[in-house]
N, C-alpha and C positions, 0 to 999 in steps of 0.2 A: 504494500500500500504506500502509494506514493502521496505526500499533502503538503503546503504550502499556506502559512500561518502573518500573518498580519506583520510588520518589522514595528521598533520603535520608533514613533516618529522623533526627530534631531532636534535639540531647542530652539534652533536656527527656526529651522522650517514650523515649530508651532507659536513661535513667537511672530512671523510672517503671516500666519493665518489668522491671527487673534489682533493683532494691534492695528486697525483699521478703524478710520471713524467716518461719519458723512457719506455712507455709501449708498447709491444710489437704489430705489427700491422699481425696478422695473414689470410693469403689465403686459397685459397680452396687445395694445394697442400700439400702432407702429410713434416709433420717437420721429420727429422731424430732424430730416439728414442735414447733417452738417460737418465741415471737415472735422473740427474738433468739437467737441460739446463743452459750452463754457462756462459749465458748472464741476466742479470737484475737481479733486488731479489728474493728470494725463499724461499717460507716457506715448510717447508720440514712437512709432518704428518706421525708416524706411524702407519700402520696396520696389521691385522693379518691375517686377510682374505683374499681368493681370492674372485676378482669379480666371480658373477655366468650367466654375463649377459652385455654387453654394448647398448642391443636392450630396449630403454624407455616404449615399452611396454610389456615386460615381465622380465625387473628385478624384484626382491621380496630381496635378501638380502640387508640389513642396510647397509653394507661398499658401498653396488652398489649403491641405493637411493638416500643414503647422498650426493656420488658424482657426480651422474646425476642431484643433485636439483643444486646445480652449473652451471650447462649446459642448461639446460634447461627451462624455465620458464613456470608459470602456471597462470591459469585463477585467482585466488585467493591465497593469501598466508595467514602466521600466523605472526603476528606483532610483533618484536623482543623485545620491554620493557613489553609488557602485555601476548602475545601469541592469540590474538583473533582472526578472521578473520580479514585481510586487503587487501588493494586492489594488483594484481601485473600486471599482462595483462589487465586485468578488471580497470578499473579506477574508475568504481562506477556498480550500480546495483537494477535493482527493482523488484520484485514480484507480482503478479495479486492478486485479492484480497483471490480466493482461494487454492493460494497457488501450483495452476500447471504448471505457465508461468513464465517464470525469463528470463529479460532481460539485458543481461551483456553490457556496454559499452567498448569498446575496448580502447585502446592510440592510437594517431596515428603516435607516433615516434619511433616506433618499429622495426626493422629489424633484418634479423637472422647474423650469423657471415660470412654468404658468399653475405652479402651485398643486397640481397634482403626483398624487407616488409614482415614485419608480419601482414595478415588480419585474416578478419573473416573467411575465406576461409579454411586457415590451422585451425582453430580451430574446424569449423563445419569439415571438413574432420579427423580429432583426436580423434572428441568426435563419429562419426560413424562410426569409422572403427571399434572401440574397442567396441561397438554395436553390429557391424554384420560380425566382424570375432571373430572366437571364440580361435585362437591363441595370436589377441591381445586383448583378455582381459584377461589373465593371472595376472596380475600386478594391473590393473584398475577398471576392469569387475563390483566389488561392488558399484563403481560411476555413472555407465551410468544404473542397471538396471530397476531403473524406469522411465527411458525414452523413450518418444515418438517418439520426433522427434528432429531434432537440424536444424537449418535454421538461413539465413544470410540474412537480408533486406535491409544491405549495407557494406560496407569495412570493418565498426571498431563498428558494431551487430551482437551479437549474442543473439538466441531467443530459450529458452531450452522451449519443452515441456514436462509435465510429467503425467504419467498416472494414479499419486498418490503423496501426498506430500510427500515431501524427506526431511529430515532435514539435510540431508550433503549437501545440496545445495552451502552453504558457505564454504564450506572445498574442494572442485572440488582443491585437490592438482595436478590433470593429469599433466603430461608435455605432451604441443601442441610443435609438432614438423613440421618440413615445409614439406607442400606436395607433393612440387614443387621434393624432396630428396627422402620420403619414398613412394609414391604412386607406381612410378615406382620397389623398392623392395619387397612390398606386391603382386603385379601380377605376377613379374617375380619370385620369392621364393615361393608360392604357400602352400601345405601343410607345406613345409621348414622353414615357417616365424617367425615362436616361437623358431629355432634354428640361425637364425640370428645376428648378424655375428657369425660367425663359431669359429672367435678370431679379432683379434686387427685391420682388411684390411680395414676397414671401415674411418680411421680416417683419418686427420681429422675428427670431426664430425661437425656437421650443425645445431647450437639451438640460441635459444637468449639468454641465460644467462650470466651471469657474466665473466664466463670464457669458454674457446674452449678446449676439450680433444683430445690431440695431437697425442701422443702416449701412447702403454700400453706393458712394457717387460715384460711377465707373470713371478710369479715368484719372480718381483724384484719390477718395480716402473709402476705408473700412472704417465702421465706430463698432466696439468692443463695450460693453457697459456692465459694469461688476454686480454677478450674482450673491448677494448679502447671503443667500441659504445654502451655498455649498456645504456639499456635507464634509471635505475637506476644511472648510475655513472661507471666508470673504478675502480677497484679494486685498493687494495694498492699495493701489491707484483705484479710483473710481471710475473710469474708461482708458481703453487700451485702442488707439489710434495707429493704425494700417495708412500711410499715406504716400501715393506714388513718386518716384523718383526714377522715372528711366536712364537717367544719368548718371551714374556713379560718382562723378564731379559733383553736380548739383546736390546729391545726399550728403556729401561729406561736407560742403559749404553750411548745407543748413543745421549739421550738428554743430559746425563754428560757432555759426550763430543763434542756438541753440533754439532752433525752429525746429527742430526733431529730438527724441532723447536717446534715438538707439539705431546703429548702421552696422550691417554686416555688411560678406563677400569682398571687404577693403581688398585694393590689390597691394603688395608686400610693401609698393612705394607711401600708399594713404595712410597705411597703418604707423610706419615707421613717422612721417610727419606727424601725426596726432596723439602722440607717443610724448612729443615734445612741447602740447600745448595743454595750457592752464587748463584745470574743470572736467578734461576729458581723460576717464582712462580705457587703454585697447586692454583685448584679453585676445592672447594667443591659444588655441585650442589647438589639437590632434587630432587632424584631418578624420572624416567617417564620409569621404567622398571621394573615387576617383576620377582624374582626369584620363582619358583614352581615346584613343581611334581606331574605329570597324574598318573592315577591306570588304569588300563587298564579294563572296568566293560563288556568285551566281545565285542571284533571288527565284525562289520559288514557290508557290503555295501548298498548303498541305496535300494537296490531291495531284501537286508535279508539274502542274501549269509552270512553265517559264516567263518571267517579264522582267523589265527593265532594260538597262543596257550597261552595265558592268562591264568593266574591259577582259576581256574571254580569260586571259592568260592569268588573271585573279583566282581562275579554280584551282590553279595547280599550286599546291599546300608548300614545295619548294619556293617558289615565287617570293606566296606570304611571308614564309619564315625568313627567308631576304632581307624583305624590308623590315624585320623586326629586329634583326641583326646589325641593319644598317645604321641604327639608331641608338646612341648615348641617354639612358633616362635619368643620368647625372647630367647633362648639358642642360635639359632641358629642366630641371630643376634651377641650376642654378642662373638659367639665360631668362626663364619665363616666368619663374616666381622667387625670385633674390634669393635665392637659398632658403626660401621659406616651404618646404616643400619635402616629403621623401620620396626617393627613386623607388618605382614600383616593380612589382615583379607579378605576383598574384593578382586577383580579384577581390580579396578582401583586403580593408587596408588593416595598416599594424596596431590600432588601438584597439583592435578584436582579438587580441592575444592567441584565443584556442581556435580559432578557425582561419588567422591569417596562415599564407602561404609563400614561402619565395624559393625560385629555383636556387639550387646552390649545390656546389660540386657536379657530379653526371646529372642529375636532373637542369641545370643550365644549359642545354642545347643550346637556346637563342640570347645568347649573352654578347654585348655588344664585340663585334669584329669585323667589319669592314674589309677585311681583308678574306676571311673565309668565308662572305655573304657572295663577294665578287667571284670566291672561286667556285661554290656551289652553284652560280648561276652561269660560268663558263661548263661546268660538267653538263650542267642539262641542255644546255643545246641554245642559250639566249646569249645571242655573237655583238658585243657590242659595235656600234654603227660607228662611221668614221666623224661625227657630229656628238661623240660621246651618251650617243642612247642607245640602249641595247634593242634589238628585235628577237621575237618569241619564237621557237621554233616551227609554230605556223604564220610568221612572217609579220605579226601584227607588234609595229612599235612601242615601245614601254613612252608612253607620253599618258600618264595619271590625272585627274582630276583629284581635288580635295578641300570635302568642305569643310571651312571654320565657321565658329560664332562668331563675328564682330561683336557683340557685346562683353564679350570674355576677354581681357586684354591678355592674363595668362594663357588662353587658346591661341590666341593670334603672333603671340611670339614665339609659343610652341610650334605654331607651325611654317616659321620662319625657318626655324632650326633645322624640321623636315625636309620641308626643302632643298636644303645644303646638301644633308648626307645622305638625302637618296640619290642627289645628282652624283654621288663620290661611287655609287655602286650604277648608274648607265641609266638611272631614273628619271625622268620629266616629271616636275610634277604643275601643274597647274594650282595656281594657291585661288581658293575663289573664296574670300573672307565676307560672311554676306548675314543678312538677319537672321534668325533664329526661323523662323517661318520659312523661311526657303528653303534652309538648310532641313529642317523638316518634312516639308515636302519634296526635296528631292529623297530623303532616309526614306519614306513610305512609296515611293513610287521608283525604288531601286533604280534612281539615275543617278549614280555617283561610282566611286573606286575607291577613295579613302574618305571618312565623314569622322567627327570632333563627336565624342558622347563622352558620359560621365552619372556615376549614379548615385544619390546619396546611400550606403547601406547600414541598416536596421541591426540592433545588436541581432537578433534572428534571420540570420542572408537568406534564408530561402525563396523569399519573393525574386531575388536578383539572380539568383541560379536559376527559376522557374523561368523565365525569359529568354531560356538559351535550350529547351526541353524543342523537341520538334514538332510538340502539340501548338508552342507558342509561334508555328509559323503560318502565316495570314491564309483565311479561308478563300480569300478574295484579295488580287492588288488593294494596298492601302491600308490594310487591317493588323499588321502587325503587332505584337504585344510587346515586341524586346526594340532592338538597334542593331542586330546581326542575325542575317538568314543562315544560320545554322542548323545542323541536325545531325544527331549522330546517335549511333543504337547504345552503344556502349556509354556512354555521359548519360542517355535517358533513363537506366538500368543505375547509376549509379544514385541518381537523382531521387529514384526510386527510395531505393537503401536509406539515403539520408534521413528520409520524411518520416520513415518506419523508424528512426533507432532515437530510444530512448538515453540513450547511456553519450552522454555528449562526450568523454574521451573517442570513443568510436564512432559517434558522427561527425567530429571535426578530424579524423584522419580519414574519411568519403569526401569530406567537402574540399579537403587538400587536391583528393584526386579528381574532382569535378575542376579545378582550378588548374591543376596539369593538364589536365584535357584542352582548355579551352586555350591556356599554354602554348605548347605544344602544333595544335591544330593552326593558330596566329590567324585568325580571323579577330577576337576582340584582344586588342593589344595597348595594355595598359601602361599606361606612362611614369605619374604619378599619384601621390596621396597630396593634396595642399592642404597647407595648413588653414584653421579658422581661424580668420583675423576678424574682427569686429570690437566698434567704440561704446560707448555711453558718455552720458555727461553725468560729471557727479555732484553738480549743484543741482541736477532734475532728480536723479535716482540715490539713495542713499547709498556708499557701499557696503559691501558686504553681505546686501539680500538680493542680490539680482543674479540668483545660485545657477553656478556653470554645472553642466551633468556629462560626465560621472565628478564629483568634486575635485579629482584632480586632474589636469591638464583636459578639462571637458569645455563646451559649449555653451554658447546661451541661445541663442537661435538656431531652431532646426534640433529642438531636443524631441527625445522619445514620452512623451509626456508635457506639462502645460508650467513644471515647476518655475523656470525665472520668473517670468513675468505676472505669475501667480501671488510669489513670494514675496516677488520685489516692493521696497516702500518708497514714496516721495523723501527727499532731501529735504529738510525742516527750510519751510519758504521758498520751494524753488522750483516745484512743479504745478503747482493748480493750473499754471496759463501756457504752460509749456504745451507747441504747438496749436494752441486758443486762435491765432490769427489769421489773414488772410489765405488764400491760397497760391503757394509761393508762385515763382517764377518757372520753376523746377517742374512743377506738377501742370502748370499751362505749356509745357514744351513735350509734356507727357500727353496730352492731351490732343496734341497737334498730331504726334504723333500718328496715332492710334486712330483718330475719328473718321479716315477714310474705309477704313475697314469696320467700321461701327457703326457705320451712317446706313448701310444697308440692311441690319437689324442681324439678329441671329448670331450675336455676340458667341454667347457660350458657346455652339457647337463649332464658332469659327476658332476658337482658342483651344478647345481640347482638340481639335482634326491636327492641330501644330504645334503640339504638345512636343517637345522632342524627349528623347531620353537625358539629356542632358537637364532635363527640369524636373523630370521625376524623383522619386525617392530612391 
């Protein structure tokens, strides 16, 4: 019998949940939008993205996730000083002896923000809709599919069965939302429910979490408004402010001038400047994101349909491993992110201690050598041209395409780099550094050769493994679930193993060899781990509650769970009006941006169709 029991909460974090005063008491009736609301404190955050999704079960982009885990709560969370499973709706938990029954205990002082209970009721109705609708498991779908059945034997149980052991059992991140709200829009929205809401009409919204999403002026800001009846605690700040900054300049200008109180993604140069300025402290974090780029080794749909136009000589697995050879992931650390960065090797990055992976000794085949990529590529028959480009031995010139983000300046130097030392091995590469949308749409429409992805990983990798399974290749051009048309019998087989093993020593040496695999094969070939650079002000935010996860060398944005901004308090005097004003300069260029693709309606499905992997989790 396996169980998992409640931890002690840290004085830190119960002192964050209790010293709150003037917080706001919100209804079911919608607030009027405003970028900040000019009542109580506000921690103002910038972003760059738009949401792709206000519907909990079909967002997939990180700006959307991160601030739905705020709204929402889930059966299980990750514990903010370690990151391990802890308890959240669930207050404890036990498992049959093999492994296919898990019984969750519920709390029973639970309620959502329109003042009705949280049971077991909305959880089993959460956990089977996204079962047996196939719009909402968009987002989830990987967590419920080896389930059976989900049933409720009282208020505050819930009783999973499954049809094979799962090892995500304790990672069940889902947001359970009330059914009493969604029931009724799943029947009446019908095929429609994956485009749900249509934009912002919804809100209020209706979750248990920490805080209530109010309003959303696209374009400009999110409003966050503290729920007083969490059953953790009431938050510090009385509203939590989402406000756009497509600009990476323009965000870091307005924490200068402290028109914002919190900016990630700094690039190595922002962080190091505001390092050295009054009011602001950076917090350096330990990458749980890699930087990478896919070859594209011949796209195809599940059923063997061919498309795209991938340059032929991409199938042949020498080739790949070439240019994975060709390439220094110490240059590129230190050329593209100031040495802010570690040189990768695996799929998981190194702050996952038991499931990271690096090639080292004979398992480094492709370790960088320039010299034996060129001789591997004279054995197979590619004759370099008298114009220093090699041709394939069916005659077709190595002249590449490769798409970057423009928005990513670490991408865009990265792939300055590429450039160089593919040319030192008979390479062409075409550098096309273009929006995130393009670059999207050519990933889904396998026009490209080499493309820039990147994904944040979950203390639980399995959702990021499952995107390289050969179930996750598209049913239909366009449909893809991962950023590499892979498939392979033997990685799906191991894939397999992982999801069944309980005993995590022997499932993080599967997950090792799922990461040789993919290795190895050199279709997803990663670069590095960057680090998390991100500022605050600390005349807005107090220090010392705005809690990084895991506590040490951990994050504040983009955590497994809602703790900083949860915990965080105003600075005595220095937040009520923070971000209270106008709507910057920054957010009107955001605006500009974006409106021609807004103007035509049908926002959300335009933003999730161009979702790239690089913005997911």
């Amino acid at each position: 019998m396996h169980s998992h029991h409640p931890p002690t909460v840290s004085p830190l974090c119960r002192a964050a949940a209790t010293g709150t005063a003037l917080l706001l008491v919100v209804g079911t009736a919608a607030a009027p939008a405003s970028a900040a609301p000019a009542d109580g404190s506000t921690l103002t955050v910038a972003i760059a993205q738009q949401v792709d999704s206000f519907n909990p079960f079909t967002a997939q982009l990180a700006v959307t996730t991160n601030i739905l885990s705020h709204v929402y709560d889930s059966l299980v969370t990750n514990d903010q000083e370690t990151s391990n499973p802890a308890p959240a709706l669930a207050e404890s938990w036990e498992t049959s002896e093999d492994g296919l029954t898990w019984t969750f205990h519920l709390r029973d002082d639970v309620t959502f923000s329109d003042g009705e209970p949280l049971t077991s009721d909305d959880v089993v109705w959460t956990l089977t809709t996204i079962m047996e609708n196939e719009s909402a498991a968009i987002a989830n779908g990987n967590y419920v599919a080896g389930f059976e059945e989900v049933t409720a034997p009282d208020e505050h149980t819930v009783v999973v069965e499954l049809s094979e052991p799962q090892a995500t059992m304790e990672s069940l991140t889902v947001p359970i939302v009330p059914r009493h709200v969604w029931e009724p829009i799943v029947e009446s929205e019908g095929d429609a429910f994956a485009e749900y809401p249509a934009d912002g009409d919804a809100l209020p919204s209706v979750g248990s979490g920490p805080f209530i999403l109010t309003s959303h002026e696209r374009g400009q800001s999110i409003t966050l408004e503290a729920n007083p009846d969490h059953w953790n605690g009431a938050p510090g700040f009385d509203n939590l402010v989402f406000r756009y900054y497509p600009e990476k300049d323009a965000a870091v200008e307005a924490l200068r001038s402290g028109e914002v109180s919190f900016v990630y993604e700094l690039t190595a140069a922002q962080a190091d400047a505001l390092e050295e300025t009054s009011d602001i402290a950076v917090n350096f974090a330990d990458g749980k994101r890699f930087q990478a780029f896919t070859i594209n080794p011949g796209a195809v749909t599940q059923d063997g349909e061919e498309f795209g136009d991938g340059h032929p000589a991409l199938a042949d697995r020498t080739l790949r491993q070439a240019i994975v050879m060709a390439i220094d992931n110490q240059e590129i650390v230190d050329k593209a992110h100031g040495g802010r960065a570690t040189a990768a090797g695996g799929y998981i990055p190194a702050r996952y201690t038991d499931f990271h992976w690096s090639p080292e000794g004979e398992e480094a085949i492709l370790a960088f050598d320039p010299d034996a990529a060129n001789a591997m590529l004279d054995e197979a028959g590619y004759e370099m041209g008298d114009d220093g480009v090699r041709v394939s031995p069916d005659g077709d010139r190595l002249e590449l395409r490769m798409h970057v983000h423009q928005d990513r300046p670490d991408n865009v130097s990265a792939g300055r780099v590429i450039v160089e030392r593919l040319a030192d091995i008979g390479i062409e590469v075409e550098n096309l550094t273009v929006d995130p949308g393009v670059l999207s749409d050519a990933l889904y429409a396998a026009e490209y050769d080499l493309i820039f992805t990147g994904w944040t990983v979950n203390p639980d990798p399995d959702y990021v493994f499952s995107i390289h399974t050969c179930d996750a290749l598209p049913t239909e051009p366009g449909t893809m679930q991962g950023d590499a048309y892979f498939c392979d019998e033997e990685y799906d087989e191991l894939y397999a193993d992982q999801l069944q093993e309980y005993d995590r020593a022997a499932r993080a040496e599967i997950i090792h060899d799922l990461q040789r695999i993919l290795y190895e094969e050199a279709v997803v070939n990663v670069l590095t781990y960057p680090d998390i650079r991100e500022a605050y002000r600390t005349d807005q935010i107090q220090e010392g509650t705005l809690l990084p996860q895991p506590a040490e060398g951990g994050n504040i944005w983009g955590q497994d769970g809602y703790w900083a901004f949860w915990a965080a308090q105003p600075a005595e005097g220095g937040a009520e009006q923070a971000g209270a004003g106008g709507v910057s300069t920054g957010v009107w260029i955001g605006v500009g941006a974006v409106a021609l693709v807004l103007v035509a309606g049908g926002a959300f499905l335009l933003f999730r169709r161009r979702a790239t992997a690089e913005d997911r989790e």
